[in-house]
C-alpha positions as CSV (number, residue, x, y, z in Angstrom):
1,X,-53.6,28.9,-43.1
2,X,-55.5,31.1,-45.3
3,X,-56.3,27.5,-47.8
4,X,-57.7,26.5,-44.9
5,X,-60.1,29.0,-44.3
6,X,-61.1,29.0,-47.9
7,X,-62.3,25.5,-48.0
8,X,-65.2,25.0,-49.1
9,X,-66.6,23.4,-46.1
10,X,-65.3,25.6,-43.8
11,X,-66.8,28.1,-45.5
12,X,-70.4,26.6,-45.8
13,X,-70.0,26.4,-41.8
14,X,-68.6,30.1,-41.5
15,X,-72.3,31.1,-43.4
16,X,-74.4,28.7,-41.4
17,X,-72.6,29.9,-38.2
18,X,-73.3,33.5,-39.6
19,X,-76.9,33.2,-40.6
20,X,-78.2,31.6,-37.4
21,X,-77.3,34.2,-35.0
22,X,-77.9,36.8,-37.5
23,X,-81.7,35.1,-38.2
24,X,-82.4,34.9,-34.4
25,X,-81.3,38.5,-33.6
26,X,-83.1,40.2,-36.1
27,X,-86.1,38.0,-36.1
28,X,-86.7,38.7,-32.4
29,X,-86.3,42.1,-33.0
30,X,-88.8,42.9,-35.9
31,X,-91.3,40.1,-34.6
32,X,-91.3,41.7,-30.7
33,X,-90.6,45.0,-32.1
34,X,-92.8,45.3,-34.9
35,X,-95.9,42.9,-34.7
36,X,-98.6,43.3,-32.2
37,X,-97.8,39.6,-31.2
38,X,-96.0,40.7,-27.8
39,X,-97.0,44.0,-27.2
40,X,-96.2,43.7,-22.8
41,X,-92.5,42.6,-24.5
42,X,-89.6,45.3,-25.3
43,X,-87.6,43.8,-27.9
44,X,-83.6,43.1,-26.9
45,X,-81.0,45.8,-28.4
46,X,-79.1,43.9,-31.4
47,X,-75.6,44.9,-30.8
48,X,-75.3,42.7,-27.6
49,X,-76.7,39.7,-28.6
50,X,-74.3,39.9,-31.8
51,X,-71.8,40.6,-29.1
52,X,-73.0,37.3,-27.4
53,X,-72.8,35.3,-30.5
54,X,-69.6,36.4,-31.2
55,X,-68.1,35.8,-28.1
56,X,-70.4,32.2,-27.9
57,X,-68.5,31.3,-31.1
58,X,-65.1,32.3,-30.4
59,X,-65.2,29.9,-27.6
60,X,-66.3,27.4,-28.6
61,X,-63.6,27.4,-30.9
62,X,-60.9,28.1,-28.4
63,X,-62.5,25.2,-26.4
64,X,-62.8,22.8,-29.1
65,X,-59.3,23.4,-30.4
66,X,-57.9,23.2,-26.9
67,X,-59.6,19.7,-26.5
68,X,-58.2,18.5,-29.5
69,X,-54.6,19.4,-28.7
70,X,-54.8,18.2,-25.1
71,X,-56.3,14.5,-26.6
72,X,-53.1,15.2,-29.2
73,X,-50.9,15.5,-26.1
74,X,-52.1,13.3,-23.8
75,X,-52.1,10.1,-26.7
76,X,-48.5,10.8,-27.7
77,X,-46.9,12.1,-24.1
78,X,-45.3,15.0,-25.7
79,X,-46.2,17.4,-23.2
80,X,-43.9,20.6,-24.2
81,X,-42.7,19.6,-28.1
82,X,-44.4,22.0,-30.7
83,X,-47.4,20.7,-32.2
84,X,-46.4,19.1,-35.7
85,X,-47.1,20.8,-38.8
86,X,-50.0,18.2,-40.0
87,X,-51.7,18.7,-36.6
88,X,-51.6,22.4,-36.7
89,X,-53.8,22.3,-39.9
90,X,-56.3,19.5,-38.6
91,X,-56.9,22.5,-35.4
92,X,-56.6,25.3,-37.7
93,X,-59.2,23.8,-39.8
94,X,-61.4,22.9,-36.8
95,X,-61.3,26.4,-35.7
96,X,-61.0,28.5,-38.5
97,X,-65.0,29.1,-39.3
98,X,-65.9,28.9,-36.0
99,X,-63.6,32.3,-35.3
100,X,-64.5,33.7,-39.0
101,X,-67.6,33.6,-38.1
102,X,-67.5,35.4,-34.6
103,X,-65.0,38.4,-36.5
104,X,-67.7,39.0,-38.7
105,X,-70.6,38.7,-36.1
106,X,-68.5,41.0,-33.7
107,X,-67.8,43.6,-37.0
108,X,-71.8,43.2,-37.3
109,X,-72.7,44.1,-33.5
110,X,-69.3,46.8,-33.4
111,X,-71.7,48.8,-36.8
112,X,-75.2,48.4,-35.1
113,X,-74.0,49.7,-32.2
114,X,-72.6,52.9,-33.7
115,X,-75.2,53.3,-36.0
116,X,-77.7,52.9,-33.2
117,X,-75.2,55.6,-30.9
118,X,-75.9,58.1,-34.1
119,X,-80.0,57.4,-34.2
């Protein structure tokens, strides 16, 4: 399972799942927060909108993973057998970045909050 994760397209998708969230969080902060662009507008805490992501991302994971073992199932009639060992690398691999990527973001949100809890 860990081969999988290191892939190197599923880890080009675990940074690009990283960086977006990461870029929109941030940037809304030090654009509303810092700029005299919105000044009737507080900016939004960043810990729970990395929360958000991270949550966002780990289900859509879950989700996708779920739709792919039910189209698995429902193809093949094997309602209660174990998945086979070919298929559970084909989800793993459909997964893995996605729920990299929300560890990391939730790591992320779980430091700015404490560091913000100190300030």
């Amino acid at each position: 399972m860990i081969k999988t994760v290191l892939k190197t397209k599923n880890v080009i998708l675990a940074l690009v799942l990283l960086l977006v969230p990461s870029i929109l969080v941030v940037g809304q902060y030090l654009i509303i927060g810092y700029t005299s662009l919105f000044p009737a507008i507080d900016p939004l805490q960043m810990a729970p909108l990395f929360y958000f992501a991270s949550f966002g991302e780990f289900l859509v994971g879950f989700i996708i993973g779920d739709i792919y073992v039910a189209k698995y199932r429902r193809d093949t009639k094997k309602w209660a057998d174990k998945l086979p060992d070919d298929k559970r690398v084909i989800l793993w691999n459909k997964r893995a970045s996605l729920w990299f990527s929300a560890a990391v973001l939730f790591i992320i949100g779980f430091v700015l909050d404490m560091v913000f809890l100190v300030i």
